[in-house]
N, C-alpha and C positions, 0 to 999 in steps of 0.2 A: 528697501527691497525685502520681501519676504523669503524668511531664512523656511525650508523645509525638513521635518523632524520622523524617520519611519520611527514609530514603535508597534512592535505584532503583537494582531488579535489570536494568535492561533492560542490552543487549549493548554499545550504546555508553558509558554509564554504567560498567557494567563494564570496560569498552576502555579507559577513561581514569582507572580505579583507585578505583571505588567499592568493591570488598571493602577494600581499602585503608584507605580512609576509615573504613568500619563498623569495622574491627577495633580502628583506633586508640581510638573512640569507645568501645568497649565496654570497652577497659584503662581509660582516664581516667575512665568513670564509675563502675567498680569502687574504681580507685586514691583515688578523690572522694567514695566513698561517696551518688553520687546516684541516685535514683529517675526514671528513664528507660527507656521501653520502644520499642525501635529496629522499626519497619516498614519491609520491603521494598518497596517501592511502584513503577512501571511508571516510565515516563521521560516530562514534561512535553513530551519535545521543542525544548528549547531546548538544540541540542547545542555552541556553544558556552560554555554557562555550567556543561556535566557536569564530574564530578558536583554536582546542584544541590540541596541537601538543605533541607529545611523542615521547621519547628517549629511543634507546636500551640499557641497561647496562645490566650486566652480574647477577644483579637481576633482571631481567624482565624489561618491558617496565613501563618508569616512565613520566606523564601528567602532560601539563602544560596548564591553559588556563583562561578566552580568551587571548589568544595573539596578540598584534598586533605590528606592523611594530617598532615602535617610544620602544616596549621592549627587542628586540632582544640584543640589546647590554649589555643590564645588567643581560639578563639572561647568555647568556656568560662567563660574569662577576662572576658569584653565582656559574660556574661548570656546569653548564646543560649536557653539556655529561656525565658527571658523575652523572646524578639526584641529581646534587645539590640543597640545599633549595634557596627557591624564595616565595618571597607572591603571585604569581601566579601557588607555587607549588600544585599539586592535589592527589600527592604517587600514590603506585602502580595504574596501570591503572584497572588491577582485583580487587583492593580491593576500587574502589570507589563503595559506597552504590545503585548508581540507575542504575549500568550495576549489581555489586554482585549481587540482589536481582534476575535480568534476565536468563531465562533458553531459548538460542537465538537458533534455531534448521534454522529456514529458512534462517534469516542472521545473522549464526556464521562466518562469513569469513568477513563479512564488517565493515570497518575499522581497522582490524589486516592485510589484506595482500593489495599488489599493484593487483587494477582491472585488469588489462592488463597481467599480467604477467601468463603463462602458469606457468611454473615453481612452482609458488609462490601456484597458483590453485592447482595443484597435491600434493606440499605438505603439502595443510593443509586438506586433504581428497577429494578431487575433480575426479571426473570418476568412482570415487568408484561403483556408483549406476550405472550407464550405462557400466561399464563393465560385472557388475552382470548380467543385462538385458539382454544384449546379448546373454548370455548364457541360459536364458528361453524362456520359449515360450511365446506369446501375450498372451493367455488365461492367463499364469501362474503371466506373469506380473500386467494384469489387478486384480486377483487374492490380490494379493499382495497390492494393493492399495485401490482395496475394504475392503480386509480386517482391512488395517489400518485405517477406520473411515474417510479420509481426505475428509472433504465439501469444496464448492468453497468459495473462498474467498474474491470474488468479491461483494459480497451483498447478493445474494440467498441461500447460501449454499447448494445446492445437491449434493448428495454424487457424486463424482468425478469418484468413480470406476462404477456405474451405467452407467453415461454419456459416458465412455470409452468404456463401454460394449455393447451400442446402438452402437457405432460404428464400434466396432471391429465385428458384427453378420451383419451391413450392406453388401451388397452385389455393389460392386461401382468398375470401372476403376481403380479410382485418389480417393484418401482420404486425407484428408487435415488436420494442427495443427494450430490454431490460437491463439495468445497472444491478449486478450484484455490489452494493456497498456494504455492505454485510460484514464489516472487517472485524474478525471475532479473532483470528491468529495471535496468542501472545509474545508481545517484540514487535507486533507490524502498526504500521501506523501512517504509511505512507498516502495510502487511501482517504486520511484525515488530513491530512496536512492539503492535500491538491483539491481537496472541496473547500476546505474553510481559506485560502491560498489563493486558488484560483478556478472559482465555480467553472469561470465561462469557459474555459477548456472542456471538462467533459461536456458541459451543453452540446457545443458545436465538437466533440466527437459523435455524439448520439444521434444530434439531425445528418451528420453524413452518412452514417450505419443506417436511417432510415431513407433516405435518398438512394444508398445501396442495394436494397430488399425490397422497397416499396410500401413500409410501414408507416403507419399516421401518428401513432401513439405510442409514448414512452415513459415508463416508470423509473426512479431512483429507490431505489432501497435501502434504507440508510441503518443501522444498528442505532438499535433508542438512546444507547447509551456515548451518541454523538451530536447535543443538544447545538453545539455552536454550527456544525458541517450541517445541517440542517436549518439551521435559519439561516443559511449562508445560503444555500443551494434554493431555499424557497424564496429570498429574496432575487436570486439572480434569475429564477427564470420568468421572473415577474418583470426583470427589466431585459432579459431577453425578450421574453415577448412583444414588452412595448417598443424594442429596436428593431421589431421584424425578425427576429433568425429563427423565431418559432411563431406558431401558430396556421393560420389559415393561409399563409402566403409567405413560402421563406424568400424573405429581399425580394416581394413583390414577383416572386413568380409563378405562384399562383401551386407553387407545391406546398403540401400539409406536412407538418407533426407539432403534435402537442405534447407535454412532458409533465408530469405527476411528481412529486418527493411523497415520498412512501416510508412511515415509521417502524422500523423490523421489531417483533416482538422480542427480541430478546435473547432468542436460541442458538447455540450455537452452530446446530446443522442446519441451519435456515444460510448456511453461506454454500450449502450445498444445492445446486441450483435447480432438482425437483421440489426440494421442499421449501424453498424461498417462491417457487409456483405458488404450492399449497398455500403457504404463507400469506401471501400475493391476491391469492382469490378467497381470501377471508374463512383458510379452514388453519388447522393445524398442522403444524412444519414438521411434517412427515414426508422421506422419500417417496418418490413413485420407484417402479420399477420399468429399465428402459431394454429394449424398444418398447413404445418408440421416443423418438429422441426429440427435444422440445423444438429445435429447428425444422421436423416436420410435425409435431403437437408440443405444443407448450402453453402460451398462458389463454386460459379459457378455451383450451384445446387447437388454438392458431399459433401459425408456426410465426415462433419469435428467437433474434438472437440475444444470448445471454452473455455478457462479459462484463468483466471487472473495470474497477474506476479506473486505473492505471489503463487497462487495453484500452478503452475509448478514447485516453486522455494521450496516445501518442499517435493517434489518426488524426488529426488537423496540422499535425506538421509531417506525416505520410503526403499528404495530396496537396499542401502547399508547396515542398519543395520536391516531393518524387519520391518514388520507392527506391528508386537508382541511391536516393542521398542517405535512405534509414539503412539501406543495405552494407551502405561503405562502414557501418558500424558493426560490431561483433565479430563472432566468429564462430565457425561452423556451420550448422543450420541455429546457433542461436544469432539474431540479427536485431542491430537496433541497442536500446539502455534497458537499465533495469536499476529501476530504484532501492539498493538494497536499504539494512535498518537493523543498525546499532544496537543491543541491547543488554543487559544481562551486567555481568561484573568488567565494564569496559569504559576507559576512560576517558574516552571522547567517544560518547553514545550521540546518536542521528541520523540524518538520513543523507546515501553516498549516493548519486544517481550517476553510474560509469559504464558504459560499454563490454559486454561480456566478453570475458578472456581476462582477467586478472584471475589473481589466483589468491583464492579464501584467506594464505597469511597475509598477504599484503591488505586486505580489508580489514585486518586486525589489527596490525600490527601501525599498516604504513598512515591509513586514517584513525583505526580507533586508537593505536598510541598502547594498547596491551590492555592488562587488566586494570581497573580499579585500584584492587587491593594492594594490587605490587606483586602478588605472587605469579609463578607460570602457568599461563594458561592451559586448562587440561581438557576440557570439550567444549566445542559448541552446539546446538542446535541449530539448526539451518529447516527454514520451511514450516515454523506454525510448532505447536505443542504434538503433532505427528510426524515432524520432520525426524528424522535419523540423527542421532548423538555423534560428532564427527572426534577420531582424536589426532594429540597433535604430530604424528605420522599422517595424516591426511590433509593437512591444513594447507599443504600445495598441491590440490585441485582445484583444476581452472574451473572459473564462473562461469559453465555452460552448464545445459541440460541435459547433454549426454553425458559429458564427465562428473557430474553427480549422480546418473542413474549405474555407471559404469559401477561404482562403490555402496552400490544399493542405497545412495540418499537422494531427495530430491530440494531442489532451490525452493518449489513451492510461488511464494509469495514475494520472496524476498527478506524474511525475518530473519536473524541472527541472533542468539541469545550465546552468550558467555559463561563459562564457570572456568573459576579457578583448581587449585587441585584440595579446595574444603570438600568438592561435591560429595554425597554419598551416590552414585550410579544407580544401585539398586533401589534407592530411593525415587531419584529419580524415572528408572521404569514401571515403577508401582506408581505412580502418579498420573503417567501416561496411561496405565488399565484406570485408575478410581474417575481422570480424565473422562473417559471414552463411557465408562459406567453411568456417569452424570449425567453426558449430553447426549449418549445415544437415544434416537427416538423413539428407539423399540418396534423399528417396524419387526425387523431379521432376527432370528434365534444367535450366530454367530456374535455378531454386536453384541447383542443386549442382554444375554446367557453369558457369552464367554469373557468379557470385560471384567465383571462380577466374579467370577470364577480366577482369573488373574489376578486379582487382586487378592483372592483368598489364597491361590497360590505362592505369589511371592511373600504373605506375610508367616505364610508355613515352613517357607525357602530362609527367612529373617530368623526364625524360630530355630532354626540347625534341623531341619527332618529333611534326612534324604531324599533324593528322586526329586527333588520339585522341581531342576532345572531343565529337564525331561519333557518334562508335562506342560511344564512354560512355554517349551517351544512346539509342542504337538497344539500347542493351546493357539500360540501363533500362527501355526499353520493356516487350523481353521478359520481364524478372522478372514486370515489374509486372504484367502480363495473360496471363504462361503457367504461374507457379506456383502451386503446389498448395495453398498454404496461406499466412499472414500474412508467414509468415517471409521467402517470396522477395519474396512482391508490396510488402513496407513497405521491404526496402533500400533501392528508388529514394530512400525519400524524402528520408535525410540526405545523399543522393550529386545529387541533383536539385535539392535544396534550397542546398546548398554550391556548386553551378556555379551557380544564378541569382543569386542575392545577394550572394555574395562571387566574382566573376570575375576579380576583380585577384588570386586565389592559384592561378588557375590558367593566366589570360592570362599571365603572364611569363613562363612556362617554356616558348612558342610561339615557333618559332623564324620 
């Protein structure tokens, strides 16, 4: 009987010598004459334990990790097809405590099945929701997603069924679906993981989105600097295609959309979704200024909706089991999961996908296990390199988006970044202006003037010359309410945030 072996293709997996691993396995079970057949499977997200490889036995799949290359032979040795014991052993794969704890809705399929495989997709629930949809109508559809509470997940959170609703009442030719996969936030990575993981989820979010609205054509927009999520994503819609869920007839029913992977140049405000347009239609990724808003002009001036891999990717189980079932998740008006993501000085870094209403220590503490280093945690960032410095007087605030706007921070993305108490604060907010300096596109005076200017201020502020923390924040003002777009107006907040909370790193250097 053939024994089956997951080892994940995903990039950190790889990063840490998963080809490695596979290869060895593939000599020794030659050299051993056993019957083993090795799947490439997405990454659990437990990136300290990569690579983390698991074995079918006929109690469920049993984890073994980190493995590397120089263990395979002894694990062999222990029974491993048979989940024999090893000091690398980790027991059932469900009953390790920081997936158990997980209620995984957008990526329940990544790391349990081979990305590529159709097969594998349909049978762990895949089409479910896009067969549904077919059978309603765009209204009913739309319908259905509004009523499920789902915000975008990209950083703004608006409600999603709104956005779909501008465009399915637009009156246009050509209607368009676009994937911002653009994931440029440092600490996020979730976005990676549910392409190279499990392509055919977002697919079959984006043909519902386009059955929604009435759009034929859809792009991905991937960051260049995500070579594996892109031949992931151009191989699956190639066997989408040839399964029908796209092209000229989804499942034979004689409705259209077709879907593009699209290579992002590189930029960072290209995750800002005028200029991922520009981007898109082959100029430079430069803001527009709105109105109007791209759900009534957007790409090639038709109105197109815009949302992140993560929103597309938790609409096919919206319409397979109901907005009634996304809604019994959350709390407030935040409804439904959110994949947050481990990073920074913490010691079981990864990725947490849990229903909002926990609350930030428990993300810290109860999954990431604290810091790294051993020492007390002393802020984190929450939401991208513009998200707001939280300290740990705040670290029980609940997972919602209200209760992180209440404290002037916002969730964003879902990023988490850690420091212990080495940080220097004011370093850090100087970093967030040199930040915003780099990638701003230079449409707006505010950005691309006053970025440049904050950085010459705080290193004047570094220098011991009075007044500068004055000027700092008059300087913040105007980002925050003269720019053109997220980019200027969110610097304030890890530059705002780092002078209220952590004052003692900037008082000392005040002569």
């Amino acid at each position: 009987m053939t024994t089956t072996l997951y080892i994940p293709c995903d990039s950190t997996a790889l990063a840490l010598g998963a080809d490695a691993v596979v290869q060895a396995f593939a000599a020794e079970i030659e050299r051993r004459g056993l019957d083993v057949s090795i799947v490439r499977n997405g990454s659990r997200g437990l990136f300290w334990l990569e690579p983390m490889i698991e074995v079918a036995t006929p109690a469920g799949r049993i984890a073994y990790g980190p493995v590397m290359a120089a263990d395979v032979s002894s694990l062999l040795d222990a029974g491993l097809l048979n989940g024999g014991a090893h000091p690398l052993g980790l027991g059932a794969v469900e009953d390790i405590p920081y997936l158990k704890r997980q209620q995984r809705i957008s990526l329940r399929r990544v790391g349990v099945t081979d990305p590529l495989s159709v097969d594998d997709y349909l049978a762990h629930g895949g089409t479910l929701g896009l067969r549904r949809a077919l059978g309603m109508t765009a209204a009913e559809i739309v319908k259905e997603v509004t009523d499920s509470g789902l915000r975008g997940r990209g950083g703004a959170a608006f409600p999603t069924g709104i956005k779909w609703n501008t465009v399915l009442n637009a009156s246009a030719p050509q209607k368009y679906i676009v994937c911002n996969a653009d994931e440029g936030d440092s600490g996020t990575f979730s976005d990676r993981m549910l392409m190279e993981g499990d392509p055919f989820q977002l697919i079959e979010g984006m043909a519902i989105a386009a059955l929604a609205v009435g759009a034929t054509h859809g792009y991905i927009y991937v960051r260049s600097e995500y070579p594996h999520a892109i031949a992931a994503l151009s191989t699956a819609v190639i066997k989408a295609t040839q399964s029908g869920w796209l092209g000229d007839s989804l499942l034979g029913t004689g409705k259209q959309f077709h879907l593009e992977v699209r290579k992002a140049a590189g930029a960072y405000v290209c995750g800002e979704e005028t200029a991922l347009l520009e981007s898109l239609e082959g100029r430079r990724g430069i803001v527009r200024a709105k109105p109007p808003l791209p759900a009534i002009s957007g790409l090639f001036g038709q109105p197109t909706v815009i949302n992140n891999v993560i929103t597309f990717a938790s609409v096919p189980d919206i319409l397979a089991h109901g907005a009634a079932a996304y809604q019994s998740f959350g709390c407030g008006r935040s409804r439904g999961t959110l994949p947050f993501q481990l990073a920074g000085n913490i010691k079981q870094g990864g990725l947490v996908e849990v229903p909002f209403g926990l609350t930030l220590r428990e993300l810290l503490y109860d999954f990431g296990g604290g810091s790294l280093s051993g020492r007390p945690l002393h802020a984190v960032q929450v939401g991208g390199p513009l998200g707001a410095y939280m300290p740990e007087s705040q670290f029980d605030t609940v997972l919602d988006y209200e209760a992180f706007a209440a404290v002037n921070a916002v969730l964003g993305h879902g990023g988490i970044v850690a420091f212990d108490e080495t940080v220097d604060m004011m370093k850090q907010a100087r970093y967030a202006m040199e930040f915003c300096a780099i990638e701003s596109c230079g449409k707006c005076t505010p950005c691309r003037i006053g970025s440049t200017r904050g950085v010459e201020v705080i290193d004047r502020l570094k220098a011991g010359r009075p007044g500068q923390i004055e000027l700092l924040r008059d300087l913040c003002d105007t980002l925050q309410n003269g720019s053109l777009c997220a980019m200027g107006s969110m610097t304030p907040y890890p530059v705002l945030s780092a002078l209220n909370h952590f004052p003692e790193d900037f008082s000392r250097r005040q002569t």
